[in-house]
C-alpha positions in Angstrom: 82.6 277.1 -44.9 79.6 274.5 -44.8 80.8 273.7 -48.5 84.3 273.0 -47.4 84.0 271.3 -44.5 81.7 268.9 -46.2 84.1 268.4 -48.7 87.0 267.6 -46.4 84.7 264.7 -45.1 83.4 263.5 -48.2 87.0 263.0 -49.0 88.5 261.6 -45.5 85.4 258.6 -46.0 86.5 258.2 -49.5 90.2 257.6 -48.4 89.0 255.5 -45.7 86.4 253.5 -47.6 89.3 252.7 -50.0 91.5 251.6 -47.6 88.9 249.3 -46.2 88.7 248.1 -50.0 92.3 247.3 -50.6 93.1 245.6 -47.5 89.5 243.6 -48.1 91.3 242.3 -51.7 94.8 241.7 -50.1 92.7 239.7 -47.0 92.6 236.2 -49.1 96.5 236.4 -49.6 97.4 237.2 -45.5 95.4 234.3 -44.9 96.8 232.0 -47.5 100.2 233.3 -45.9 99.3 232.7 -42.0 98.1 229.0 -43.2 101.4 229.0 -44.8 103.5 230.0 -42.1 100.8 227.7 -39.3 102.0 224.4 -41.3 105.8 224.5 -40.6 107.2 222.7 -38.8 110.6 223.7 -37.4 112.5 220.3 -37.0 116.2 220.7 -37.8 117.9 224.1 -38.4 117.1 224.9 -41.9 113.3 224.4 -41.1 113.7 226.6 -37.6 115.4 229.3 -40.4 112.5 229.0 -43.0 110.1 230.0 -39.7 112.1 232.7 -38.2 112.2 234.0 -41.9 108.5 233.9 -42.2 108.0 235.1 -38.7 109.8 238.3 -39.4 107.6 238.5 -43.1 104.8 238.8 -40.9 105.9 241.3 -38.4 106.6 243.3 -41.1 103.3 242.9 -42.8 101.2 243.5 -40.0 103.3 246.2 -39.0 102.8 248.0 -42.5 99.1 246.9 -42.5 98.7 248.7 -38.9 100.3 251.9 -40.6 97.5 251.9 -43.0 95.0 252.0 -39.8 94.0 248.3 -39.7 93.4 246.8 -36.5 93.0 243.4 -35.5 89.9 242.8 -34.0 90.0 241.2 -30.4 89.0 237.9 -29.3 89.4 235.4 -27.1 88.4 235.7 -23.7 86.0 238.5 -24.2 82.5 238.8 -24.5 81.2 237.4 -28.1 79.7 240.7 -29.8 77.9 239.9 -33.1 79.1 243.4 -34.4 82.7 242.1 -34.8 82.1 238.3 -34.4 81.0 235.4 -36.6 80.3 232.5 -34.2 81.1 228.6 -35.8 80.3 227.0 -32.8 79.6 226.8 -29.0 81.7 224.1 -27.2 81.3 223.9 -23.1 84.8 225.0 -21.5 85.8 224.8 -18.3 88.4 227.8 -18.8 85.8 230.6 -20.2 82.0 230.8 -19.2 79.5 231.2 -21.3 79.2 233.9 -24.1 82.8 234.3 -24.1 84.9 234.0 -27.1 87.1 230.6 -26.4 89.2 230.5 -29.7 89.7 232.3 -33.0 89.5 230.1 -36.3 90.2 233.6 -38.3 91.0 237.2 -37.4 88.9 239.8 -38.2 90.5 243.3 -39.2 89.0 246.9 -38.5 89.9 250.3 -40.1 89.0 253.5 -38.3 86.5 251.8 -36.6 84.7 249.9 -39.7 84.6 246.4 -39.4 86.2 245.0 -42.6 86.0 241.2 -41.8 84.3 239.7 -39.0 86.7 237.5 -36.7 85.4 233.9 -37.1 85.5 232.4 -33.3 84.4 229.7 -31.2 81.8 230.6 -28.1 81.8 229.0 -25.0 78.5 227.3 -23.6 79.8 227.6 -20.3 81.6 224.2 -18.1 81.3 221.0 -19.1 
């Protein structure tokens, strides 16, 4: 029984520790597409097409990515945790006070509770 049972979780952390490895490879190309889909510029209707078409490309995407047990990790306004958080810099704000996350420069992902990237945020320093 011992046998089995540490079996079934040798092989429930492999699946997982896969997962985390394929959606740590496709990571580079969802960023490459969000900068992508962040530079247009919908002005005029074939560009407001081009953007609802990549808008509905990445509801998709994440949708699928989420079925695979990725989560995105959360960010700002709450408390900056170096666990799940790679700081850039700390700007003063009037809108958050200090320690809190004020902006996100990148997403970070999780799977079943593993960090696979670290979200890459801005802190506040508290007002100005």
């Amino acid at each position: 029984d011992n046998f089995k049972a540490r079996h079934v979780n040798q092989t429930l952390e492999a699946q997982v520790e896969a997962r985390i490895k394929l959606l740590q490879d496709f990571l580079p190309v969802l960023d490459n597409f969000d900068r992508a889909r962040g530079s247009i510029s919908p002005e005029g209707g074939a560009q407001e097409a081009v953007n609802e078409k990549y808008q509905k490309m990445h509801a998709g995407l994440m949708a699928t990515l989420a079925e695979l047990g990725m989560e995105t990790v959360p960010t700002v306004g709450v408390e900056f945790d170096y666990n799940l958080h790679n700081a850039i810099q700390q700007i003063p704000s009037d809108e958050y006070e200090e320690g809190i996350v004020s902006s996100e420069m990148q997403p970070g992902f999780m799977v079943k509770g593993t960090l696979v990237r670290a979200a890459y945020v801005t802190v506040s320093s508290g007002p100005m």
